[in-house]
VOGU-3710 file (C-alpha; in Angstrom, 3 decimals, decimal comma):
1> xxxxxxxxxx> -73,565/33,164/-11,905  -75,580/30,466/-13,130  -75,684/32,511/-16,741  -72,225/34,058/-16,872  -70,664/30,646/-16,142  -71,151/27,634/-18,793  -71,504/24,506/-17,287  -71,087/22,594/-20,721  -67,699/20,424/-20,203  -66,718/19,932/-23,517
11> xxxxxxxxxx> -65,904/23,809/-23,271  -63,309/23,828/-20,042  -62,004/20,391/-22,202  -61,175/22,580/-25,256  -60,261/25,620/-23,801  -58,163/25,748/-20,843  -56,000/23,039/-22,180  -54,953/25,080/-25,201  -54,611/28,656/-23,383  -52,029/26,905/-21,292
21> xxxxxxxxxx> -50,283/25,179/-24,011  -50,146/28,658/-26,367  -49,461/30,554/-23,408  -46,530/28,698/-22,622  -45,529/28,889/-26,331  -45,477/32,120/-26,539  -43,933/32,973/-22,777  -40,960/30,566/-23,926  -40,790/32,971/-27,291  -40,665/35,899/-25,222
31> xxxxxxxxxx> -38,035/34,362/-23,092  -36,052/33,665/-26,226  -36,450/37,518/-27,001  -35,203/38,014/-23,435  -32,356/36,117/-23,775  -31,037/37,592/-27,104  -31,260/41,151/-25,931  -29,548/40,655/-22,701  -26,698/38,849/-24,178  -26,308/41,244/-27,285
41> xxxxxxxxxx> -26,334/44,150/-24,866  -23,859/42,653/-22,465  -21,585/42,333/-25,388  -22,293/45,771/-27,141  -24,683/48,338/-27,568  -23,960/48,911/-31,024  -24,987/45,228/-31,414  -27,951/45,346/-29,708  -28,934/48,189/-31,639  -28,867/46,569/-35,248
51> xxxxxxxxxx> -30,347/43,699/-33,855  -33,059/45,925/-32,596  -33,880/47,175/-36,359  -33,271/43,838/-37,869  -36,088/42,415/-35,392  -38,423/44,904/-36,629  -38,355/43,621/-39,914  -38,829/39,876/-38,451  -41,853/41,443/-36,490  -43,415/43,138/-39,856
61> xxxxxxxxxx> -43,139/39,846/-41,031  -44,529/37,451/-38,192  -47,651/40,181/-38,335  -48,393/38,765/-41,747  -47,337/35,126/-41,255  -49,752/35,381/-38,031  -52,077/36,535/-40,797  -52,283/33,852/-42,941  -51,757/31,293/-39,998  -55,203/32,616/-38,502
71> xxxxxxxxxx> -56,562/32,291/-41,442  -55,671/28,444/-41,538  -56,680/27,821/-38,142  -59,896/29,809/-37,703  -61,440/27,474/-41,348  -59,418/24,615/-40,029  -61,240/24,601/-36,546  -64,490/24,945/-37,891  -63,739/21,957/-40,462  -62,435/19,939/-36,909
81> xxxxxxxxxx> -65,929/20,511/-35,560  -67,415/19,168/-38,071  -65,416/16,056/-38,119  -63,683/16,863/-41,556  -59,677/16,464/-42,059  -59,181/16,350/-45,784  -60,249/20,004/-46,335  -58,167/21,088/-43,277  -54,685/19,023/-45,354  -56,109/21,337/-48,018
91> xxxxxxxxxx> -55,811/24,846/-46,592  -53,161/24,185/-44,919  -51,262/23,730/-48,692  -52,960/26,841/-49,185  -51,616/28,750/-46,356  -48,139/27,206/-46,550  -48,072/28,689/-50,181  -48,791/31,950/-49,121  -46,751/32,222/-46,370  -43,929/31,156/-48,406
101> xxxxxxxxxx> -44,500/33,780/-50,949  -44,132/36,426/-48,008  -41,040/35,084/-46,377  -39,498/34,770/-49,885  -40,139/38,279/-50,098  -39,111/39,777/-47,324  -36,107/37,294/-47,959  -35,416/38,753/-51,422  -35,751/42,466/-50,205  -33,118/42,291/-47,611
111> xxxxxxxxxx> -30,616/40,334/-49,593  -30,768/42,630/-52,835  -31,325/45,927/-50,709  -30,442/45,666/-46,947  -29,097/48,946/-46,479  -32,341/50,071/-48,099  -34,068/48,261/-45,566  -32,673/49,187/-42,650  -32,625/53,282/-42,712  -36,548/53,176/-42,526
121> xxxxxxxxxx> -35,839/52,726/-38,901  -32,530/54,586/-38,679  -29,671/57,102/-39,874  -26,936/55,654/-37,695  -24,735/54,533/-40,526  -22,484/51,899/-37,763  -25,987/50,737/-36,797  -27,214/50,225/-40,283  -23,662/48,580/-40,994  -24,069/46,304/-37,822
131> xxxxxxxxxx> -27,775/45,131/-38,921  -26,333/44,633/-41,961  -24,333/41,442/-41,113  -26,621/40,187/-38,327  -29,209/40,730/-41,659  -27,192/38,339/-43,958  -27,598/35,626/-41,358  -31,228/36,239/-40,252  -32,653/36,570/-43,705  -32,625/32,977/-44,364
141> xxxxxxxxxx> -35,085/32,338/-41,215  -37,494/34,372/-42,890  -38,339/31,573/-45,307  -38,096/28,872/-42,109  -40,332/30,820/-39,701  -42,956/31,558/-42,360  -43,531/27,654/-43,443  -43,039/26,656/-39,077  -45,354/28,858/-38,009  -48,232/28,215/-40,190
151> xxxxxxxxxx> -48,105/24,539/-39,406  -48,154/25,772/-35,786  -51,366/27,152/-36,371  -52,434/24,299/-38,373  -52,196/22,161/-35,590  -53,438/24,370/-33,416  -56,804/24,184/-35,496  -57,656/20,374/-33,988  -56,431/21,216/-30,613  -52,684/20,229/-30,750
161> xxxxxxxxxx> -50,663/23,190/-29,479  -48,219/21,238/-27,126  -45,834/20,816/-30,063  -45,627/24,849/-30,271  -44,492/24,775/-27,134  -41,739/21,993/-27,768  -40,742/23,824/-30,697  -39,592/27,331/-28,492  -38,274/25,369/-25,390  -35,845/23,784/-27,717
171> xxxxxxxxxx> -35,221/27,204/-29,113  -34,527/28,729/-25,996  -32,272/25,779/-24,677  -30,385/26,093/-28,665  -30,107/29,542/-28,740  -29,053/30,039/-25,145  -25,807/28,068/-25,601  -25,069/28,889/-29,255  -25,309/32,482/-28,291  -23,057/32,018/-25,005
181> xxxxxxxxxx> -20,539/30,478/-27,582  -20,734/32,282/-30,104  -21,195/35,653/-29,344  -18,463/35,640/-26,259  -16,206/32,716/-28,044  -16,288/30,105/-24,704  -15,957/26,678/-25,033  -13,555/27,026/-27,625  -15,641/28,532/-29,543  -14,362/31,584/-32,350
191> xxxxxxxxxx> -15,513/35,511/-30,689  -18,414/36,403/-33,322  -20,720/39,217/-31,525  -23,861/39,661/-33,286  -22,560/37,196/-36,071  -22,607/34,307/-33,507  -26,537/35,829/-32,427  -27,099/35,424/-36,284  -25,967/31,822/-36,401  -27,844/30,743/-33,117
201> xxxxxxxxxx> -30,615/32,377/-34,185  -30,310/30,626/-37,955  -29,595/27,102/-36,621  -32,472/27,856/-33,793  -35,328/28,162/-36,486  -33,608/25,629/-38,404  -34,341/23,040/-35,804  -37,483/24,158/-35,387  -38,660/23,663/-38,277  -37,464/20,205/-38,095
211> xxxxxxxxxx> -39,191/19,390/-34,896  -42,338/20,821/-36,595  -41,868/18,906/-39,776  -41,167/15,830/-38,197  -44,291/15,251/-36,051  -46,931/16,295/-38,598  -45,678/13,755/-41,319  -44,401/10,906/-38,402  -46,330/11,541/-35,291  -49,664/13,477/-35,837
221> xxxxxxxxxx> -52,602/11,164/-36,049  -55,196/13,417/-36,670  -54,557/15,325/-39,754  -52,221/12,317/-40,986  -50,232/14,541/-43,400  -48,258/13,293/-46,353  -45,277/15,025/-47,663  -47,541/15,602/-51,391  -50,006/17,692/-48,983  -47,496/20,136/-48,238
231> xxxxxxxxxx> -46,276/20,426/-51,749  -50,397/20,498/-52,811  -52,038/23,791/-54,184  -55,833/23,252/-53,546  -57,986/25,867/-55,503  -61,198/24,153/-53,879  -60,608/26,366/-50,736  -58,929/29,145/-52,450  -61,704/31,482/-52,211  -62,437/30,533/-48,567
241> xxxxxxxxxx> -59,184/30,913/-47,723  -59,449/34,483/-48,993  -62,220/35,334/-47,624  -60,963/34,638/-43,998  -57,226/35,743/-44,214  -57,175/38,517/-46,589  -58,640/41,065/-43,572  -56,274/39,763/-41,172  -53,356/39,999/-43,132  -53,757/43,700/-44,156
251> xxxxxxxxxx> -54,815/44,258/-40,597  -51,388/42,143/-39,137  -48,954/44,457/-41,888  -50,864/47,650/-40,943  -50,103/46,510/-37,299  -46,479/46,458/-38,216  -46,108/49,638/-39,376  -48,314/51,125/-36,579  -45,388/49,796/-34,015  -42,701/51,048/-36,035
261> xxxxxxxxxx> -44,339/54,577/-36,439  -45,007/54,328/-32,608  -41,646/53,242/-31,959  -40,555/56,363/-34,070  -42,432/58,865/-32,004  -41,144/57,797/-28,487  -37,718/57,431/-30,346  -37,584/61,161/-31,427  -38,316/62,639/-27,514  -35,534/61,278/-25,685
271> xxxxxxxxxx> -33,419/58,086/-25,290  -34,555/57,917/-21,841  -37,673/56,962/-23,314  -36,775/54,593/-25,889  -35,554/52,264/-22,603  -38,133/53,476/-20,669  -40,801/52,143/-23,369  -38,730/48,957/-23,431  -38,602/47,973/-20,280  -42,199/48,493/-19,457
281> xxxxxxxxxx> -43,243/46,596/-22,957  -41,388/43,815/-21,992  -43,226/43,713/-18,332  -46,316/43,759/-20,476  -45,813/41,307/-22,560  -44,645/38,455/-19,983  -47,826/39,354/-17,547  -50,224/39,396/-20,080  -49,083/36,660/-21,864  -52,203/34,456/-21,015
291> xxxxxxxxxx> -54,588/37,273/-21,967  -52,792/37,367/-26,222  -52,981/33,456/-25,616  -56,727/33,863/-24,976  -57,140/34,637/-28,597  -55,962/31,940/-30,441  -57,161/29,354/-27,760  -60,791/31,023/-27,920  -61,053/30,863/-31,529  -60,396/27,419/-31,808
301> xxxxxxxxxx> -62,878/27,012/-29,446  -65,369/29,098/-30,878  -64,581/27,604/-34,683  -65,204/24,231/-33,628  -68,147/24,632/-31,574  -69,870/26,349/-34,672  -68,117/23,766/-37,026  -70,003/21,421/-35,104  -73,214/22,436/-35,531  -73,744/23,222/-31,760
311> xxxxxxxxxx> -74,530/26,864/-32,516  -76,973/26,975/-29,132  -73,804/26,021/-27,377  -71,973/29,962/-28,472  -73,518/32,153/-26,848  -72,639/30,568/-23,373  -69,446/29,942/-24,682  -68,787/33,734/-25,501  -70,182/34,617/-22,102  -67,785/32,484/-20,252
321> xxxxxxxxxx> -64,935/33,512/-22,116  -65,579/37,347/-21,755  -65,614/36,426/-17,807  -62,305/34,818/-17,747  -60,669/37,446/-20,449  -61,829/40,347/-16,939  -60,183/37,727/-14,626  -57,008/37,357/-16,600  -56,695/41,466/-17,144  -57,342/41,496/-13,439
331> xxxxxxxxxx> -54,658/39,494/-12,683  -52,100/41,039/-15,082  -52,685/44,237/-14,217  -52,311/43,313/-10,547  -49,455/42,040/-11,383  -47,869/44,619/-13,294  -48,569/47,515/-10,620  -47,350/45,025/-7,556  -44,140/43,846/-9,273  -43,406/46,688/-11,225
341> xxxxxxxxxx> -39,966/48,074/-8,583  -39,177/44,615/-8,424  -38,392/44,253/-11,442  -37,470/47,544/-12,652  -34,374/47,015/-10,172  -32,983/44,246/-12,163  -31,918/46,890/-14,893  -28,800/49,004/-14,698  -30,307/52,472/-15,771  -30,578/56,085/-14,616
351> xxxxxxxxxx> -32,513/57,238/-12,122  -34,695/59,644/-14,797  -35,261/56,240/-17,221  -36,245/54,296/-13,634  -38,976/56,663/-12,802  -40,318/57,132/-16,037  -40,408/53,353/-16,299  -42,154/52,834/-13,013  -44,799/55,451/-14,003  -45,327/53,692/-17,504
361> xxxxxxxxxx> -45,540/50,596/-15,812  -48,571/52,651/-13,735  -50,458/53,306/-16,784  -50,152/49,332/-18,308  -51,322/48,292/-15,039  -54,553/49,575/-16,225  -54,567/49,475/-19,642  -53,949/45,350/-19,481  -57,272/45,052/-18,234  -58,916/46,300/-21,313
371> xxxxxxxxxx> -56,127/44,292/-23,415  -56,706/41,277/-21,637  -60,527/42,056/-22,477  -60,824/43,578/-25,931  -58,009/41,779/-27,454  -59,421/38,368/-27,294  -63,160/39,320/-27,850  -61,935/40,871/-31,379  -59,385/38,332/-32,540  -60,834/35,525/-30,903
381> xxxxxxxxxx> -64,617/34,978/-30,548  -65,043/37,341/-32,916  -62,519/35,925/-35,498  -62,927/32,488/-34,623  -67,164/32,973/-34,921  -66,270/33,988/-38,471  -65,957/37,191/-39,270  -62,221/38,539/-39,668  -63,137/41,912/-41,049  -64,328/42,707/-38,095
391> xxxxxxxxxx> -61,435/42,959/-35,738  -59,363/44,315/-38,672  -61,689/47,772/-39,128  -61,561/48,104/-35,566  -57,939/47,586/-35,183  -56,406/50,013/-37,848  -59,444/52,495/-37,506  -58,176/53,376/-33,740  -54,448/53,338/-34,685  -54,405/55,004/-38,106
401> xxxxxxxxxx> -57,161/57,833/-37,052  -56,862/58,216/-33,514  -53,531/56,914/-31,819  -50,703/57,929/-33,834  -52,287/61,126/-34,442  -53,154/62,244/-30,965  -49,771/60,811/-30,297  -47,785/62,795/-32,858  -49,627/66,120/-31,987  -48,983/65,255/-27,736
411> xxxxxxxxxx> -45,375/64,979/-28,558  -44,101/67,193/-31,273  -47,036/70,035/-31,378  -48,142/70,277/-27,755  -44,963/68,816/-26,439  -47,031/67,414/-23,566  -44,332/65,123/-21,282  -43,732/61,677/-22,062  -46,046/59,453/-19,885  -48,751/62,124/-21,344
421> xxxxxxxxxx> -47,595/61,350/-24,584  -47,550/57,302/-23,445  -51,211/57,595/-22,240  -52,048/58,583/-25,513  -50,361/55,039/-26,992  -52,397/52,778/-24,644  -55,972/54,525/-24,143  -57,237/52,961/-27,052  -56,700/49,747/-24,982  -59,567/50,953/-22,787
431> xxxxxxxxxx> -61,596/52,532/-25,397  -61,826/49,229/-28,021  -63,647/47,075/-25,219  -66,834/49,353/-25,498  -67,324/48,789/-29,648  -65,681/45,076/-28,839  -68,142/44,458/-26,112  -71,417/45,443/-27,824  -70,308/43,462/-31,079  -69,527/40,207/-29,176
441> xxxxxxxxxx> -72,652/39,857/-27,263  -74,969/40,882/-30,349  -73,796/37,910/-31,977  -73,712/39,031/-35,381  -70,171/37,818/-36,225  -71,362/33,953/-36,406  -71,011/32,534/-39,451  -70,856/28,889/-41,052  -67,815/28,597/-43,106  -67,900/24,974/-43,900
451> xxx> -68,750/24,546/-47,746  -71,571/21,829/-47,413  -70,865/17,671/-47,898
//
């Protein structure tokens, strides 16, 4: 046990610390997500539904913002370990600029063309004209969630994740009540439907943005940001910056589309299976929240342990962290499989979408595992060692060449049934921690990305 386990305590100091802070973060997003759809589907199912396209649009987007945030906080943490802010102030100017440029796109698109927009994901014309006026609203938080969450992971890069966390309990608290007023019209409040979502949603992201704003230029005493950094343009890192996020961003965009297109298969079986597929995703999600969290919190921990110098101190490190990625998909999965009529019964739904969901929820309790595993060891220690091409080749080359194809031909050539067809969505969950395995422990992925004093 003695050489699975480190025994170094600077690494249980780092680590655990920040998976429970980001894993809160994002459980209180996913909440948020929670909350939305229940109250825009207790109201109306036409609302839900252009809500439902609209958010895949926000997703697309928070693929590439996660991008370019990555980017910032796998070079910042490296920087951190070597006990060098300035260039961290630096690339995080850098990263803000980018991610600005995307949100101002996406912005831009679905002001000038949001019917355009919206009938890549459907030719309901009363959904398209629904997601049209939740779209007005929610276009504007395109431009606030790109510049919030890139700080996020900013901060994240020298270990300070708990204001992440702040940042969605406040949204959930925000968007709770605005949406209970708003949507329903109580406490006085005018009847809006998925107008009042828009504008809890809108003044949601507004605040946090705030809140984010606020302690990096007031509170934060490590970085010890000025308002001219943010508003900085450093070419000196430019290249670096490249380098590191360019892979990750393709890789986060291709991801987007690879969700819609799946979405788009399940969609054209049966309806059943659209709320099928949504129930069991969101029992994923919440019970293997700690396992996505393992990613960002391990390559933070990897980037400044290499930043550092301390490179006898990885391979421990990696070994440790590959243990506790098994005992989190453990877990999850457990979970999942135990809980999975529990909480199925908490949805008002047919009989034919229960049992489909209950046998979906069979297949993620096994798939998690290897999610919980693979997931991490590419975007993590992988990433966070250095190399970001990495987990981006593997990524797209089992979507784009094996997934949606064997997918596609399972449901519309073969027409194998659904949970057939649903197998075919997840294996590659299993099948990425062989390639994923053999790369982390051959330790070919660390690299020094520090420019020298």
């Amino acid at each position: 046990m003695e050489q699975i386990i480190t025994r170094d305590k600077n690494f249980y100091k780092t680590f655990f610390p920040l998976l429970i802070v980001i894993g809160l973060q994002y459980l209180a997003g996913l909440t948020v997500n929670l909350v939305d759809n229940i109250m825009l589907g207790a109201y109306s199912e036409l609302s839900l539904a252009g809500a439902t396209i609209v958010n895949q649009i926000q997703f697309m987007l928070q693929q590439l913002v996660a991008g370019i945030g990555m980017g910032v906080a796998v070079l910042g943490a490296q920087y951190w370990g070597k006990g060098e802010v300035d260039p961290i102030r630096r690339i995080a100017s850098v990263g803000l600029t980018f991610a600005l440029v995307a949100g101002f796109l996406f912005f831009i698109t679905t002001v000038t063309m949001p019917s355009y927009a919206l009938r890549l994901f459907t030719d309901d014309k009363a959904v398209i004209a629904e997601g049209i006026t939740y779209l007005r609203l929610m276009c504007w938080t395109f431009i606030l969630f790109s510049i919030s969450n890139t700080l996020v992971h900013c901060l994240q890069s020298v270990e300070t994740a708990f204001i992440g966390t702040l940042m969605s309990v406040s949204t959930i608290i925000i968007n709770s009540i605005l949406n209970y007023c708003f949507i329903y019209g109580n406490f006085g409040a005018p009847e809006l439907g998925i107008v009042g979502a828009g504008i809890a949603t809108l003044v949601s992201r507004t605040i946090e943005l705030v809140i984010i704003i606020a302690y990096i230029l007031c509170v934060d005493k490590k970085l010890k940001m000025k308002v001219s950094h943010l508003l900085s343009f450093d070419m000196t890192f430019l290249k670096d910056f490249f380098r590191v996020s360019v892979p990750l961003v393709i890789s986060g965009g291709l991801w987007g589309v690879a969700q819609a297109a799946q979405l788009s298969i399940l969609g054209h079986i049966d309806a059943t299976v659209i709320a099928a597929n949504s129930i069991a995703n969101m029992v994923f999600v919440i019970f293997a929240v700690l396992g996505i969290a393992s990613a960002s919190a391990s390559s933070v921990t990897i980037g400044k342990t290499i930043g550092s110098g301390r490179l006898d101190l990885v391979r421990p490190y990696a070994r440790t962290l590959q243990f506790t990625y098994l005992i989190i998909g453990l877990l999850a999965g457990a979970g999942i499989f135990f809980c999975r009529e529990f909480i199925v019964n908490f949805y008002s739904i047919t009989g034919e979408t229960r049992e489909l969901a209950l046998q979906f929820l069979i297949i993620l309790s096994i798939t998690t595992v290897g999610t919980c595993y693979e997931y991490p060891v590419a975007s993590g220690i992988i990433a966070g060692g250095g190399d970001t091409k990495y987990p981006a080749i593997v990524e797209n080359t089992f979507m784009w060449l094996f997934i949606i194809p064997s997918a596609f031909l399972s449901a519309f050539v073969f027409e194998f049934s659904p949970v057939v067809t649903f197998c075919f969505l997840k294996i590659d969950q299993l099948l990425k921690c062989i390639p994923n395995g053999i790369r982390c422990n051959r330790y070919k992925w660390v690299r020094q990305l520090t420019k020298p004093d």
